[in-house]
VEXGU-449804 format. One record per residue (C-alpha): x, y, z; residue in one letter. Coordinates in Angstrom, 1 decimal, always signed. Last residue first. Layout:
BEGIN
<rec><X>X</X><Y>Y</Y><Z>Z</Z><code>A</code></rec>
...
***
This chain:
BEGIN
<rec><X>+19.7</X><Y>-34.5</Y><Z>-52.5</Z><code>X</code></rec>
<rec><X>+22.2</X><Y>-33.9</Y><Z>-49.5</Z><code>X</code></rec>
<rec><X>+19.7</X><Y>-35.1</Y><Z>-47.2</Z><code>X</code></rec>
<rec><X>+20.0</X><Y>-33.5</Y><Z>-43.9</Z><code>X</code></rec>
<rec><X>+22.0</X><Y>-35.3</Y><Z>-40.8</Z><code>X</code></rec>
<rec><X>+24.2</X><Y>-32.9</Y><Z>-39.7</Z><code>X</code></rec>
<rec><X>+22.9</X><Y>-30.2</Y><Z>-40.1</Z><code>X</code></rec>
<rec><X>+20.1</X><Y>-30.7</Y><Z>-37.9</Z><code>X</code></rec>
<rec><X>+16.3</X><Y>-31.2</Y><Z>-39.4</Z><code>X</code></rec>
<rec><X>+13.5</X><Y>-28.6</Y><Z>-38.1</Z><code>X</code></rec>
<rec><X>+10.0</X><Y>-30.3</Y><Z>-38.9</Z><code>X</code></rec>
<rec><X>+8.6</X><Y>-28.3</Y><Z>-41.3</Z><code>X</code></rec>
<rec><X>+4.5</X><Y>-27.3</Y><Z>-39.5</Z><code>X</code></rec>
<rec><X>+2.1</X><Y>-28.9</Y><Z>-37.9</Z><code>X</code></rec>
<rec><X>-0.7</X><Y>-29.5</Y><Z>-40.5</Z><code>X</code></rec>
<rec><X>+1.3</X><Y>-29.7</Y><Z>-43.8</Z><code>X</code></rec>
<rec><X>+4.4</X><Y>-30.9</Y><Z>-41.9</Z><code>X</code></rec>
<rec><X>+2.5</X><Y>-34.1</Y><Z>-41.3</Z><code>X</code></rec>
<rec><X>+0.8</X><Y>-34.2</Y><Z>-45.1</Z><code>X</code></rec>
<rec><X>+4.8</X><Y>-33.9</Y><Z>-46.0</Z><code>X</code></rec>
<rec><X>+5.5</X><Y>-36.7</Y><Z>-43.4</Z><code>X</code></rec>
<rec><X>+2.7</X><Y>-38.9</Y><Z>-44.8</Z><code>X</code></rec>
<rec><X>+3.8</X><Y>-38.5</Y><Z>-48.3</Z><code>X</code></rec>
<rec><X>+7.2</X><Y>-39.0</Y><Z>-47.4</Z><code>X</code></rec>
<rec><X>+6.8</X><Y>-42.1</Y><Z>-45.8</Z><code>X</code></rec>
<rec><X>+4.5</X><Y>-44.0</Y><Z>-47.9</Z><code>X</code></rec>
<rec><X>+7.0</X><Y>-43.1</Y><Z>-51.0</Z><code>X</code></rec>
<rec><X>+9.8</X><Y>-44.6</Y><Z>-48.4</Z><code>X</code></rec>
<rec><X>+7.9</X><Y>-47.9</Y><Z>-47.8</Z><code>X</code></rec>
<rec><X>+7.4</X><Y>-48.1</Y><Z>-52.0</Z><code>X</code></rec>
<rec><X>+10.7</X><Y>-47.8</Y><Z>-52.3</Z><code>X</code></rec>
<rec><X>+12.0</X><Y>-50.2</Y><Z>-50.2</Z><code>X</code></rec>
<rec><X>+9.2</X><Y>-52.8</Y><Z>-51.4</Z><code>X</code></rec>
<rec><X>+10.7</X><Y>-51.9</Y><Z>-54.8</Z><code>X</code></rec>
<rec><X>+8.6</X><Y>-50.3</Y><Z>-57.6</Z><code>X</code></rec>
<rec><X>+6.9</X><Y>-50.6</Y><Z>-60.6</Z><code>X</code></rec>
<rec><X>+3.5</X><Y>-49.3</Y><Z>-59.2</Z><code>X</code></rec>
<rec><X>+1.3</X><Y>-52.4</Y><Z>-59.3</Z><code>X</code></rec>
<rec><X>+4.5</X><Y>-54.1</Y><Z>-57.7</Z><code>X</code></rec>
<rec><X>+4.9</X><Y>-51.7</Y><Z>-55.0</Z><code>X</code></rec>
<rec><X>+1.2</X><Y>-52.7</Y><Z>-54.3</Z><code>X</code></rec>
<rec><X>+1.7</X><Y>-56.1</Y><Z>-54.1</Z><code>X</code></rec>
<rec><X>+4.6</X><Y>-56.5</Y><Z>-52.2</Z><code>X</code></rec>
<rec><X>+2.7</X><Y>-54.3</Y><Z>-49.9</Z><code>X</code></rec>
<rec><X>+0.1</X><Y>-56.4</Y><Z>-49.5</Z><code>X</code></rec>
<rec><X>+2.3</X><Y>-59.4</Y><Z>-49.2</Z><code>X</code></rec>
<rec><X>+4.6</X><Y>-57.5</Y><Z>-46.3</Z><code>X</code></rec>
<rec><X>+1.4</X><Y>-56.6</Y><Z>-44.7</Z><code>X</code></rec>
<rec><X>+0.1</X><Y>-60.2</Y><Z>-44.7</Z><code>X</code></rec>
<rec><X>+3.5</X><Y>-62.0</Y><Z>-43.7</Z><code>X</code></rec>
<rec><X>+3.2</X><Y>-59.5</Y><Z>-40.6</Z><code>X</code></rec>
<rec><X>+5.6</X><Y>-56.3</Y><Z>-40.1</Z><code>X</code></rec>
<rec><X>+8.9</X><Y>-55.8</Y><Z>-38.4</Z><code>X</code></rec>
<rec><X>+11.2</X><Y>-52.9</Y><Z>-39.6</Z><code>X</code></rec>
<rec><X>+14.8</X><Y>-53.2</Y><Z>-39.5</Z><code>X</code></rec>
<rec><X>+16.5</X><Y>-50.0</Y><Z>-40.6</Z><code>X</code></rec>
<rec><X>+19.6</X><Y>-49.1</Y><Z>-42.5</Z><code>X</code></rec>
<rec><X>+21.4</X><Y>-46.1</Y><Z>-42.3</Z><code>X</code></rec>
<rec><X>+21.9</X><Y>-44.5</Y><Z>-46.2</Z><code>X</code></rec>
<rec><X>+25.1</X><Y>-44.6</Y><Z>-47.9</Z><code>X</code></rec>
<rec><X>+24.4</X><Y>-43.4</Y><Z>-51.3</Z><code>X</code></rec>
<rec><X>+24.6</X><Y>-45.7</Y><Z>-54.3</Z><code>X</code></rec>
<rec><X>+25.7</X><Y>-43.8</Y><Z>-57.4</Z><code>X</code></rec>
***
């Protein structure tokens, strides 16, 4: 089931978008889910060193 999730533009150069094209690849993934891999692991190394970073209610995952 597809979940309705906010959508984002993000700007990046030809290079980075090939790079990463290339790397999601490698992996079997999507360029979307390979940006959202990268972002969890940095947030989680984030929260590591600082601490959960409080979420509302209101907009928390319902995973």
């Amino acid at each position: 089931m597809k979940k309705d999730y906010p959508r984002y533009t993000l700007r990046v150069s030809k290079e980075l978008l090939f790079k990463l094209s290339y790397i999601a690849d490698f992996y079997g993934r999507t360029k979307n889910r390979e940006i959202e891999y990268v972002l969890k692991k940095h947030i989680t190394e984030f929260e590591k060193q600082y601490g959960v970073i409080p979420v509302p209610d209101d907009i928390a995952d319902e995973e």
